[in-house]
N, CA, C and O atoms as a GROMACS GRO file, in nm:
protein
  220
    1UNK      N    1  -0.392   0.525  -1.535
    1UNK     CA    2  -0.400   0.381  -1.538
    1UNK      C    3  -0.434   0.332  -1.398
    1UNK      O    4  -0.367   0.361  -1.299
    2UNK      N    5  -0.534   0.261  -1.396
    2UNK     CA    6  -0.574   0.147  -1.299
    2UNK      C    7  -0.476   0.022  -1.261
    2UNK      O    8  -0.453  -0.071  -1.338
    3UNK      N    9  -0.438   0.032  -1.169
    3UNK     CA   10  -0.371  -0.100  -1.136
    3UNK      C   11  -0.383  -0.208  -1.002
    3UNK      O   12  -0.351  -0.138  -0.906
    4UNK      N   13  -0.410  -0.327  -0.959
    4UNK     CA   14  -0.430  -0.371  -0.843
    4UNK      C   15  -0.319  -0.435  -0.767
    4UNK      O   16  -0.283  -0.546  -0.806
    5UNK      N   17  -0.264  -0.385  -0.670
    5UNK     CA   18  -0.157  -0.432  -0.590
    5UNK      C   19  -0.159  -0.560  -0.503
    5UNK      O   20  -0.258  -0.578  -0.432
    6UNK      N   21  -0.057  -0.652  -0.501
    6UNK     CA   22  -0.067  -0.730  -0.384
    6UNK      C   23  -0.014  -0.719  -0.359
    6UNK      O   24   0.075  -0.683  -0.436
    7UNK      N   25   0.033  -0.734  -0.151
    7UNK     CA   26   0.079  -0.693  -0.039
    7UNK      C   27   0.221  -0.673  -0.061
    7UNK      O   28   0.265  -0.572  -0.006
    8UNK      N   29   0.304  -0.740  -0.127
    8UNK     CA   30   0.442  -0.681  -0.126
    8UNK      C   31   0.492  -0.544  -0.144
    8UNK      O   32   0.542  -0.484  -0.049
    9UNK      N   33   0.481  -0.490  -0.265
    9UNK     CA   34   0.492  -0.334  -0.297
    9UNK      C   35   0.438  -0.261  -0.196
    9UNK      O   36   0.518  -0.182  -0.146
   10UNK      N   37   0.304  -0.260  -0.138
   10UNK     CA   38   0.268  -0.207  -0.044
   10UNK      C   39   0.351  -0.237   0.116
   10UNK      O   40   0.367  -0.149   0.199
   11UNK      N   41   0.385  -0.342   0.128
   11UNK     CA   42   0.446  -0.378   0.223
   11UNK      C   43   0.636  -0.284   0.260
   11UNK      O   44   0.677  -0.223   0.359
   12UNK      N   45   0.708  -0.321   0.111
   12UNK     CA   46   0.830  -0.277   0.053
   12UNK      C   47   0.816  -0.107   0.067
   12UNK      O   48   0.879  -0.042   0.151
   13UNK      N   49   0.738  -0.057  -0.014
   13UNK     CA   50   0.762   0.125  -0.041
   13UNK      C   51   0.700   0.164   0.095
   13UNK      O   52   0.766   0.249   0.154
   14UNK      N   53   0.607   0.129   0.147
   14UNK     CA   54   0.567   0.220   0.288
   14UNK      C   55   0.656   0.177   0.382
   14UNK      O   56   0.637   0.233   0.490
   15UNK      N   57   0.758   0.088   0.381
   15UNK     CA   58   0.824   0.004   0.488
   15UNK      C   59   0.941   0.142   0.507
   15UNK      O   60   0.974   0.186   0.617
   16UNK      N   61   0.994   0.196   0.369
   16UNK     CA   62   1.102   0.266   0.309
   16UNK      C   63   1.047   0.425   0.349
   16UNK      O   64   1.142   0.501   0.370
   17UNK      N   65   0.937   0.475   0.360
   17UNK     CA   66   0.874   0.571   0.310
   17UNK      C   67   0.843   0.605   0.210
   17UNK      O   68   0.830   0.727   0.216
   18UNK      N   69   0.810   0.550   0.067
   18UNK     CA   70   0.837   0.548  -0.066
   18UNK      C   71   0.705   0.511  -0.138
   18UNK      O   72   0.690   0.504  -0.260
   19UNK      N   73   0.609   0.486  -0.040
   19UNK     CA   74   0.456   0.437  -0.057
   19UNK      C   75   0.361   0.545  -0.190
   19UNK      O   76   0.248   0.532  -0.236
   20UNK      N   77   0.439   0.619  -0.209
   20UNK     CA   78   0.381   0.752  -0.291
   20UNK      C   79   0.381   0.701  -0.416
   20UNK      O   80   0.282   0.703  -0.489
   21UNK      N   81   0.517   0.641  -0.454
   21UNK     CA   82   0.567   0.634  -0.562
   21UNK      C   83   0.495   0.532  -0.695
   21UNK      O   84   0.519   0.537  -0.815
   22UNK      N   85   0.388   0.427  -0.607
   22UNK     CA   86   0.266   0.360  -0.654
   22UNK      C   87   0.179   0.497  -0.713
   22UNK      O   88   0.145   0.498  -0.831
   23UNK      N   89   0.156   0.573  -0.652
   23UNK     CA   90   0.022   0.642  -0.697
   23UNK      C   91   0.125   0.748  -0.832
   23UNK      O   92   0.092   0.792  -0.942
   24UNK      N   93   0.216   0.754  -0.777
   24UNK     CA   94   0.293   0.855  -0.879
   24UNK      C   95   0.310   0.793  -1.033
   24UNK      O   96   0.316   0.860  -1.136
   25UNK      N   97   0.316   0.664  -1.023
   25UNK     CA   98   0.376   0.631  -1.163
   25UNK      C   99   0.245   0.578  -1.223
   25UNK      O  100   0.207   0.591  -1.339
   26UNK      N  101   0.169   0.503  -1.101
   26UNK     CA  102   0.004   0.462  -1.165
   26UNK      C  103  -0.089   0.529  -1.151
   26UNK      O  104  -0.162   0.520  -1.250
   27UNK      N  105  -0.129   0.600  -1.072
   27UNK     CA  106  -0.214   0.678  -1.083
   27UNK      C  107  -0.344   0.607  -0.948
   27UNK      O  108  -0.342   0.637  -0.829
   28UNK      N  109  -0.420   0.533  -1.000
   28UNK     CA  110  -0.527   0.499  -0.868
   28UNK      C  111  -0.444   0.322  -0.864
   28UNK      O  112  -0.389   0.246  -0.944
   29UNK      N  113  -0.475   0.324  -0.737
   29UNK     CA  114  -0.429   0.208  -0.690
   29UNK      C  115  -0.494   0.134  -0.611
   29UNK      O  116  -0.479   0.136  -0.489
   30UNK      N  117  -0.596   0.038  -0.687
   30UNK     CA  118  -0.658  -0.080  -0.612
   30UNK      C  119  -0.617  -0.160  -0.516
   30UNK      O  120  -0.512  -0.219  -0.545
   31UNK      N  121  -0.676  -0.192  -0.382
   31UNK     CA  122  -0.625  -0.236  -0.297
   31UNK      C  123  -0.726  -0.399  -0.283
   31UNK      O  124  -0.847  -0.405  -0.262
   32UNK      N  125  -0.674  -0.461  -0.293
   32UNK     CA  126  -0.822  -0.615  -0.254
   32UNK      C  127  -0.783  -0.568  -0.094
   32UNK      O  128  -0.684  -0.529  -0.032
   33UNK      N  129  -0.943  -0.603  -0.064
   33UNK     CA  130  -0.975  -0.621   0.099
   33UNK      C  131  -0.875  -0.695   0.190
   33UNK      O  132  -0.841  -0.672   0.306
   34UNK      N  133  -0.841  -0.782   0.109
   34UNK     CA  134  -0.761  -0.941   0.181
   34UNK      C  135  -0.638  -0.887   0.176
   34UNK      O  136  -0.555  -0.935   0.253
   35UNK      N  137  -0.602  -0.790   0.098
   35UNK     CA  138  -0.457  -0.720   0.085
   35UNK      C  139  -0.447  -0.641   0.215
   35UNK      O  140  -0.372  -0.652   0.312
   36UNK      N  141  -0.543  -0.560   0.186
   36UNK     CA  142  -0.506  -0.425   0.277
   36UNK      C  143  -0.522  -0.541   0.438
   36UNK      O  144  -0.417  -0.554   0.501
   37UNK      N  145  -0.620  -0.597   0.481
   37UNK     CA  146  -0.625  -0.651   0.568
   37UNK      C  147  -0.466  -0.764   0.629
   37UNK      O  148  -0.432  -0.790   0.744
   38UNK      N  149  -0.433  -0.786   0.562
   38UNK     CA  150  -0.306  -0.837   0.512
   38UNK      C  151  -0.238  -0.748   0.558
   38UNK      O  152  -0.210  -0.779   0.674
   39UNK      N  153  -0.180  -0.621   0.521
   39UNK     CA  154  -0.075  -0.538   0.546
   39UNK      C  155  -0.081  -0.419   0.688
   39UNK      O  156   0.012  -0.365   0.748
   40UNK      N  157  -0.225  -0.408   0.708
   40UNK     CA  158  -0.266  -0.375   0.839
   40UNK      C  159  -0.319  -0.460   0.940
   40UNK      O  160  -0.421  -0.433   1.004
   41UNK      N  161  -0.268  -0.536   0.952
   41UNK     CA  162  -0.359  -0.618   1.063
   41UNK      C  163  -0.247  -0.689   1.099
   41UNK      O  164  -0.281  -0.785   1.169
   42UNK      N  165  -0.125  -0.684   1.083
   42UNK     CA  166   0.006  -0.779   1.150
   42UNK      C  167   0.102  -0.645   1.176
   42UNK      O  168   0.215  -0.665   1.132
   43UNK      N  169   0.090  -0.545   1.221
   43UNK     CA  170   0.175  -0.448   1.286
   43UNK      C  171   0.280  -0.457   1.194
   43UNK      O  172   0.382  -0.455   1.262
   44UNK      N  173   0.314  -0.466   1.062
   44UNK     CA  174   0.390  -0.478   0.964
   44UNK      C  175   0.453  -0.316   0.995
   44UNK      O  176   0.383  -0.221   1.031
   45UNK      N  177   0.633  -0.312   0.966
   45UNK     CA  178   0.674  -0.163   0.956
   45UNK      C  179   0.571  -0.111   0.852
   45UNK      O  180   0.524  -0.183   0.764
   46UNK      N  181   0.538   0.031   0.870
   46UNK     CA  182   0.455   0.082   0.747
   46UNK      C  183   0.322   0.049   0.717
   46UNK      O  184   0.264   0.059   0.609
   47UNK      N  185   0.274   0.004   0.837
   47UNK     CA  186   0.111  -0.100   0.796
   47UNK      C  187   0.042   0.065   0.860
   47UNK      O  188  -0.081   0.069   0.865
   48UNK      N  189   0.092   0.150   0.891
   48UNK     CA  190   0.069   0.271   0.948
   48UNK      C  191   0.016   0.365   0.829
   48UNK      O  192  -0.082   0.438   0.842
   49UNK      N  193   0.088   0.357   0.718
   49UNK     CA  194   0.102   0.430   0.596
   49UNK      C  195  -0.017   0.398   0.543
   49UNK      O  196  -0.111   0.474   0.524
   50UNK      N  197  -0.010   0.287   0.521
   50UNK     CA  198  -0.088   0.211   0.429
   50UNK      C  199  -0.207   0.243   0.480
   50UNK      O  200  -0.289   0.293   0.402
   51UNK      N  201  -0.246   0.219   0.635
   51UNK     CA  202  -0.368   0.219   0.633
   51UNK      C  203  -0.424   0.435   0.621
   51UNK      O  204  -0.544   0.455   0.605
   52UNK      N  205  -0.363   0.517   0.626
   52UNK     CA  206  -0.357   0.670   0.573
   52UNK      C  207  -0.336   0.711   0.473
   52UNK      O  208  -0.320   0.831   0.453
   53UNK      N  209  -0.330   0.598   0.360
   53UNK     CA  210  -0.279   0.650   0.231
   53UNK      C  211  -0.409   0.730   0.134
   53UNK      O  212  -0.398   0.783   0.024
   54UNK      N  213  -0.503   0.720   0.201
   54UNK     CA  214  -0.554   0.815   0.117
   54UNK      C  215  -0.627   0.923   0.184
   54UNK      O  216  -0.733   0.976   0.151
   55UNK      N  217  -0.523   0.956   0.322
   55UNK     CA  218  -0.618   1.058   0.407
   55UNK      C  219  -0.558   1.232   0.339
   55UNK      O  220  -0.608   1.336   0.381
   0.00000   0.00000   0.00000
């Protein structure tokens, strides 16, 4: 299943280390531009993760 995230969950599980657990239960995980830009671009805890999550 396809699903598209906005910044909270992403913000919440990578904050925790727990950022996995999106791809684990959904499978691919759409990011909008304005999101990801959003969660990496304000030194957010975990904006580290986010931006490696699919290295």
């Amino acid at each position: 299943m396809k699903v598209v995230s906005n910044s909270s969950p992403l913000i919440f599980l990578s904050a925790i280390g727990m950022l996995d657990l999106l791809k684990a239960e959904f499978g691919e995980i759409i990011v909008p531009e304005a999101v990801y830009e959003e969660v990496t671009s304000n030194k957010l805890k975990g904006s580290n993760e986010v931006k490696h999550a699919d290295d």
